[in-house]
C-alpha positions in Angstrom: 123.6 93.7 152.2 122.1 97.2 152.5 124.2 98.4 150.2 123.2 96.0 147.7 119.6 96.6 148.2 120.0 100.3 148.0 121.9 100.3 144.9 119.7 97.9 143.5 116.7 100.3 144.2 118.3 103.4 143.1 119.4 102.2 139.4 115.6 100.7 139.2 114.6 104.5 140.2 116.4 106.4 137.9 115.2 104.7 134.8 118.1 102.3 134.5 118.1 99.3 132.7 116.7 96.4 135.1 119.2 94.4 136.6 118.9 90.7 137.9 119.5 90.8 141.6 121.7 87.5 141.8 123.6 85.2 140.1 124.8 81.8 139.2 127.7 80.7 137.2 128.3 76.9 136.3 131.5 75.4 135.4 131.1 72.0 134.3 134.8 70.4 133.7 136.0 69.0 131.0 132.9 70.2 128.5 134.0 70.9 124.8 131.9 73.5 123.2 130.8 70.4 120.2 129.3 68.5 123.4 126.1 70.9 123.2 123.4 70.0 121.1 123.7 74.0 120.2 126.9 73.9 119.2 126.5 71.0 116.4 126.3 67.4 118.5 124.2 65.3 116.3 123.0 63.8 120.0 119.8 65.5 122.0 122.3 66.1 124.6 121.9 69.1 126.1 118.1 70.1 125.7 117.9 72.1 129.3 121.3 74.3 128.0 119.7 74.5 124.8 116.5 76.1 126.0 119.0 78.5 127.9 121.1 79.4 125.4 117.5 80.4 123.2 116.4 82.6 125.1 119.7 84.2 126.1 123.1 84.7 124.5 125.3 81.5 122.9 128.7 83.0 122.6 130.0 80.9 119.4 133.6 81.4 119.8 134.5 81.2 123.4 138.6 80.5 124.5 140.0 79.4 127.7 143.4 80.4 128.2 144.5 76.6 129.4 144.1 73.5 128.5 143.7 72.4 132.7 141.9 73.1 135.0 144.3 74.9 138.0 145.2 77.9 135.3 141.6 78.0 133.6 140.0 78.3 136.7 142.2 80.6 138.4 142.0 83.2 135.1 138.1 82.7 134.9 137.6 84.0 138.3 140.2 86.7 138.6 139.1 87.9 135.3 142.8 87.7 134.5 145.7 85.5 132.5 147.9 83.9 135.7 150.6 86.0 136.4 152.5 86.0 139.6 150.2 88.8 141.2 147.1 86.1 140.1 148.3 83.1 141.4 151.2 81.9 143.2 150.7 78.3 144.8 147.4 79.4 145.4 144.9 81.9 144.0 145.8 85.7 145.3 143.4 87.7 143.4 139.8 87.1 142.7 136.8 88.8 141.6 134.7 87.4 144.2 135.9 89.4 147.0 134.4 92.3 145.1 131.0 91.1 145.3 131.0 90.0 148.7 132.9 93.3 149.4 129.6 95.2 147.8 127.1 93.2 149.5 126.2 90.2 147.8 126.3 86.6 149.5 128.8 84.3 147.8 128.5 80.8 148.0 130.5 77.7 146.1 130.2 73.9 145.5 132.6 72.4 143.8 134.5 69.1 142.6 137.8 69.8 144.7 141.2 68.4 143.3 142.7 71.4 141.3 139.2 73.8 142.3 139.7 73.5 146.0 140.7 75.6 149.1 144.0 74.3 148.7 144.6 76.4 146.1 143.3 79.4 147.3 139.9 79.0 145.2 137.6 79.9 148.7 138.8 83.4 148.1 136.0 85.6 148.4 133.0 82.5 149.3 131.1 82.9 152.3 130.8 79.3 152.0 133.1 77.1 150.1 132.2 73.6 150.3 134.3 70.8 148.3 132.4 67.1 146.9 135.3 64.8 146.3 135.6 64.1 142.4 135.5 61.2 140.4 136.8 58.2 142.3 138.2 54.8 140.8 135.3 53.0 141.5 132.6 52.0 138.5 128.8 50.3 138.6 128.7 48.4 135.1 125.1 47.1 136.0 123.8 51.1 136.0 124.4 52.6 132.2 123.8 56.3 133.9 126.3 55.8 136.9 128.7 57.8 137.1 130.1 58.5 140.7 131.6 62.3 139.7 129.9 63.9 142.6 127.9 65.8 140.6 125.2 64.7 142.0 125.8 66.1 145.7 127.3 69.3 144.3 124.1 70.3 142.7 121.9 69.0 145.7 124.3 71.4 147.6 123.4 73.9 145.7 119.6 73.1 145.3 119.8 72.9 149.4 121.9 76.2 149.5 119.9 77.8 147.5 116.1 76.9 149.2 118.1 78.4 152.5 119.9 81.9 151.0 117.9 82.2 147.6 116.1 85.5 149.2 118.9 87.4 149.2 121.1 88.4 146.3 123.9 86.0 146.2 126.7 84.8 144.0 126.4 81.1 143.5 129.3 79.1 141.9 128.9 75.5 141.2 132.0 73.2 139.9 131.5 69.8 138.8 134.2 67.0 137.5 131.2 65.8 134.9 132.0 64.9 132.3 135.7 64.9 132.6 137.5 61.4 132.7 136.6 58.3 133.6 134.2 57.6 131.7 131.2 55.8 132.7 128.0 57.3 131.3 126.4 54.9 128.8 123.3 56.3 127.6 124.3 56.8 124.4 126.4 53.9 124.3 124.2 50.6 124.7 124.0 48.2 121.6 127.2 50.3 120.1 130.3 48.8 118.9 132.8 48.5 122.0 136.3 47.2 120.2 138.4 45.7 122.7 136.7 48.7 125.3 135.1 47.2 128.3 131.6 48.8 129.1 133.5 52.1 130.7 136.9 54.3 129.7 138.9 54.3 132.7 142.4 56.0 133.5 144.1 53.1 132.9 142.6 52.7 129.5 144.9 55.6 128.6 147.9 54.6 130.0 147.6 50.8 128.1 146.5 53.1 125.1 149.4 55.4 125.1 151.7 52.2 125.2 150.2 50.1 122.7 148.5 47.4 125.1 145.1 48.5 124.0 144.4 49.8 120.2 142.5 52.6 119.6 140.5 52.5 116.2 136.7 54.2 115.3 134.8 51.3 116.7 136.8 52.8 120.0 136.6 56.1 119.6 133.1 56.8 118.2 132.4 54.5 121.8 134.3 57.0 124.1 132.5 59.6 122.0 129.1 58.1 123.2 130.3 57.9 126.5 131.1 61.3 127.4 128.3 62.5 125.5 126.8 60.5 128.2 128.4 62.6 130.8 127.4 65.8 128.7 123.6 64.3 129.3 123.7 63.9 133.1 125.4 67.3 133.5 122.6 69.1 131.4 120.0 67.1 133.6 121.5 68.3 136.5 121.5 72.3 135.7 118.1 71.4 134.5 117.0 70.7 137.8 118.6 73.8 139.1 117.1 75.7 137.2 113.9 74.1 138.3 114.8 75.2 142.0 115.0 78.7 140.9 111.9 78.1 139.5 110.1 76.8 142.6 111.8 79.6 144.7 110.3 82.3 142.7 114.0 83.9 141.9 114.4 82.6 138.0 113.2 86.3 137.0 116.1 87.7 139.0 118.6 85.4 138.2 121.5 85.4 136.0 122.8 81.9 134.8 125.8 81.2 133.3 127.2 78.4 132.2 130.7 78.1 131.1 133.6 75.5 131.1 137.3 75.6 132.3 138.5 73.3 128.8 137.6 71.2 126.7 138.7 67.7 126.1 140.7 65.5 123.5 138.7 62.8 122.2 141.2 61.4 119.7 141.4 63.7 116.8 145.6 63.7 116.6 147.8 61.2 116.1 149.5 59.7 118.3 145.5 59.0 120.1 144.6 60.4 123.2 141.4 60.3 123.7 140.3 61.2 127.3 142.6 63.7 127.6 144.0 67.7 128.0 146.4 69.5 129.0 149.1 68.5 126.6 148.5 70.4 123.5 147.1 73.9 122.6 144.4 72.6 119.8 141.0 74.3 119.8 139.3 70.9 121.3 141.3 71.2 124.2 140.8 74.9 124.3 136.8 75.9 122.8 134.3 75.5 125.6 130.7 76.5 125.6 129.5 79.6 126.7 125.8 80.8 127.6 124.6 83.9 129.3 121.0 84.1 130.6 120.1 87.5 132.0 115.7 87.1 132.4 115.7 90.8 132.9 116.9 92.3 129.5 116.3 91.1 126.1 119.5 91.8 124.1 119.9 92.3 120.5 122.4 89.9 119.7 121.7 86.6 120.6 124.8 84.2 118.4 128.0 86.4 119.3 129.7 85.0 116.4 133.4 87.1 117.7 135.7 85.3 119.6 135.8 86.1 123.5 137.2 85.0 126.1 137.1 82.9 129.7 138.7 85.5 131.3 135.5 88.0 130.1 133.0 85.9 132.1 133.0 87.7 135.7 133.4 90.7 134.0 130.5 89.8 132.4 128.7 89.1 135.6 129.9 91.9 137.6 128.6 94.6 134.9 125.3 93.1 134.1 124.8 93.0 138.9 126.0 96.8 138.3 128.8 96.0 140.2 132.4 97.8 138.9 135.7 95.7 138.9 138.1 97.0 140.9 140.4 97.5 138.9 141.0 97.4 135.1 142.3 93.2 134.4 143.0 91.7 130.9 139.5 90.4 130.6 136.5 92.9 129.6 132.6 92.8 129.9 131.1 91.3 127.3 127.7 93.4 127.4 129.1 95.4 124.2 129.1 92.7 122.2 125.7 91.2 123.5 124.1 94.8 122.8 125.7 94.9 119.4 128.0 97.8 119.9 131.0 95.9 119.3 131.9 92.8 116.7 135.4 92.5 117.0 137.4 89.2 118.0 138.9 89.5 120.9 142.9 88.5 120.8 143.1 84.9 123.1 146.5 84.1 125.1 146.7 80.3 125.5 149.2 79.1 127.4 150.5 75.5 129.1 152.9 77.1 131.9 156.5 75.5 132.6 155.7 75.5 136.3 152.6 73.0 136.5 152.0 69.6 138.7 151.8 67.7 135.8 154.6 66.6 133.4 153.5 68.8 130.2 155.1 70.1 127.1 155.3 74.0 127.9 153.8 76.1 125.0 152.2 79.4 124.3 150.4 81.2 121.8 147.8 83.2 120.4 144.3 83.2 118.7 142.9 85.9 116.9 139.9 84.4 115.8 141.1 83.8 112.6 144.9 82.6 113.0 146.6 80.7 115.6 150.5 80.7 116.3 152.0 78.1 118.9 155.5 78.1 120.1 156.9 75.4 121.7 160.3 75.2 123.0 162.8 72.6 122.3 165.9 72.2 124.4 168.9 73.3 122.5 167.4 73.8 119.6 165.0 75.8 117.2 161.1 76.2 119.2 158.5 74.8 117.2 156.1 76.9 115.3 152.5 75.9 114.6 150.7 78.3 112.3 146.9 77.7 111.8 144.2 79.4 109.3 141.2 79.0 111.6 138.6 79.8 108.4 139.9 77.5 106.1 141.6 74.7 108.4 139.3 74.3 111.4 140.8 71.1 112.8 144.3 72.7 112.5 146.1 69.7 110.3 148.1 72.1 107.7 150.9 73.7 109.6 151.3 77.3 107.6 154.7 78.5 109.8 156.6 77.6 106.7 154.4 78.9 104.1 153.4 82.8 105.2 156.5 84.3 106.8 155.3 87.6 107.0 151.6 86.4 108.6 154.4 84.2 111.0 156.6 87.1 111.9 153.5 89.4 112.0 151.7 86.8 114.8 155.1 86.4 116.8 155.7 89.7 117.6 152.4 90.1 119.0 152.8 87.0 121.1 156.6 88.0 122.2 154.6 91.5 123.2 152.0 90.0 125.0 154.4 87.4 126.6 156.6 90.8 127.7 153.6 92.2 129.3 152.4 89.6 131.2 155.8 88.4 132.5 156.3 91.9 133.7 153.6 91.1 136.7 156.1 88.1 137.2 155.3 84.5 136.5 152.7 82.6 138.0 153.9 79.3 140.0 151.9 76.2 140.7 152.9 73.8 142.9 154.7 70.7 142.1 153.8 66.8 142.9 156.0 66.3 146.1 154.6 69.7 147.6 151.2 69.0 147.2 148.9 67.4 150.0 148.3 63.7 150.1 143.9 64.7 149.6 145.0 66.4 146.8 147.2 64.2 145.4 144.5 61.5 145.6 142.1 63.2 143.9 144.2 64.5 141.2 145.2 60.7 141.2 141.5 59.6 140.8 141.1 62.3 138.1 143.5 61.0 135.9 146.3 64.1 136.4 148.7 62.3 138.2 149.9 58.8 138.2 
């Protein structure tokens, strides 16, 4: 901790920019970037991330490299796509440890399932403390009832927080809110329910997917309003954080950022899915909010209209604490782009991995910001491409692999390099269904991941 301080004290004396002492960095699951009110929802959902994103940076563009949670989580906190030397069976590299290495007191609260010790993700915490996730249980009677565990998480970290908040620390939060079920019905009293009952369970995609329950807009725009309703109680929940930091006298010394792992499918493709990710590499499974609030500098650009990435977060964090990473990772600080020094996109690797609990369609791809490529294999045959202009076909319906060879073959040999480079530090390796633990196969059960 000495070191910390010192450090902290020297920069401050030799006319350094000032540097927030702590920080905090919120991963709500499951949050598409369209479920902010600042990124385009028609719906006052988000007014407390709102205010935060105003008076610090909104990164428009921002790309996780999964579409699940166990590889987004594990490349957002190494700083790194999973490779082998990242994560195998559990998370090996983080860039936690080199906080609490410097100094800084590193605490986590989380959903568990896929973000739990069991995978390796107390690497680096002082304390590591897992809330059980959404469970199969549902209130009708209450429209803002949700049982997520969101609720203890953030009282955790409230508590946490009133206890350590004197001393620099590193504070993650993790919350399954508003990932599936869905039960939040603020927004969706007096709407149009179809042949929905008042919630959107996990079954309610299995009877969708075959045919037992149809899916039409009266259904869909009624899931819509339910996770916005989820989106709602996760705002009002970092709103009350935020209050805490407040009451504590820290806010001024605090960066707070607020991020997601992946966003969510909410029935744009055909055949329906709504309620769910993980199976396709589309940019609403794959665009996820991201806000930086540093109270100590006021930076020049405050809409980073470039893409970035999830993987540039920590990085993020670690610079603006003054702490180096230890060693040079795929992602990169995003302080150049927030001071205006740099514009460019940054290229995105997006990835479903062959190796996964779940029974997914392995793909890969690219995003440069303004093209996407997807490959996906086909057994004995021909992979299919899928070639998207980003500028001019934002939902990704018109399939150009056919039409612009040369942009095609241009794309794919960039992928193929990047694929070459990161199989190099060997492939990463997640466990499988029969060797994971009966707690964590419940909750991934109750989650919706497994059946």
């Amino acid at each position: 901790m000495l070191g910390v301080l010192v450090a902290l004290l020297g920069a401050a004396g030799c006319g350094a920019p000032a540097r927030p002492t702590s920080a905090i960095l919120i991963v709500l699951d499951t949050l598409r970037a369209d479920g902010l009110s600042a990124y385009g929802n028609p719906r006052d959902t988000t007014p407390n991330l709102d205010r935060l994103a105003r008076e610090g940076v909104l990164f428009e563009t921002a790309v996780t490299n999964a579409p699940w949670t166990l590889a987004a989580m594990a490349a957002l906190l190494a700083g790194e796509y999973p490779t082998a030397r990242v994560f195998h069976d559990g998370l090996r590299l983080s860039l936690v440890e080199t906080l609490r290495d410097t100094g800084w007191r590193t605490a986590a609260f989380t959903g568990g399932g896929f973000v739990s010790k069991y995978f390796g993700f107390d690497r680096g915490f002082d304390v590591f403390e897992e809330v059980q996730g959404k469970s199969q249980e549902f209130a009708p009677a209450n429209p803002n009832w949700g049982k997520s565990g969101i609720e203890p998480i953030f009282a955790q970290a409230r508590r946490w927080l009133r206890e350590s908040g004197d001393e620099p620390f590193f504070l993650l939060v993790h919350t399954y809110e508003p990932h599936m079920p869905y039960r939040r019905r603020l927004y969706a009293e007096g709407l149009e329910r179809g042949g929905l009952g008042e919630t959107y369970e996990i079954v309610h995609i299995a009877m969708a997917k075959e045919g037992q329950l149809p899916i039409g807009e009266p259904e869909l725009a009624y899931i819509r309003a339910l996770y916005d309703g989820g989106v709602a109680a996760s705002d009002r929940h970092v709103g009350e954080l935020l209050d805490t930091l407040e009451k504590l006298g820290v806010a001024d010394e605090t960066l707070v950022v607020v991020t997601s792992d992946h966003g969510e499918d909410l029935g744009e493709r055909v055949p329906l899915q709504p309620g769910t990710h993980g199976h396709a590499l589309y940019d609403e499974q794959l665009l996820v909010p991201l806000i930086i609030h540093d109270p100590t500098r006021d930076y020049p650009v405050r809409r980073v209209a470039a893409q970035v990435r999830t993987i540039d977060v920590v990085p993020t964090i670690l610079e603006i604490l003054g702490v180096a990473p230890v060693s040079d990772g795929h992602g990169r600080s995003l302080l150049p782009l927030m001071l205006g020094e740099e514009d460019e996109d940054r290229l995105a690797w997006i990835e479903i991995p062959e190796s996964k609990p779940m029974r997914l369609d392995a793909q890969v791809g690219i995003r440069t910001g303004r093209e996407k490529l997807v490959v996906k294999p086909s057994a004995g045959g021909e992979p299919w491409l899928g070639l998207f202009d980003l500028d001019g076909d934002a939902e990704e319906r018109s399939n150009l692999a056919d039409r612009e060879p040369a942009l095609r073959s241009a794309l794919d040999a960039e992928l193929r390099g990047l694929r070459a480079d990161l199989r190099a530090e060997g492939v990463a390796r997640y466990r499988r269904v029969p060797d994971l633990s009966e707690k964590i196969h419940e909750q991934l059960q109750a989650l919706g991941y497994l059946e």
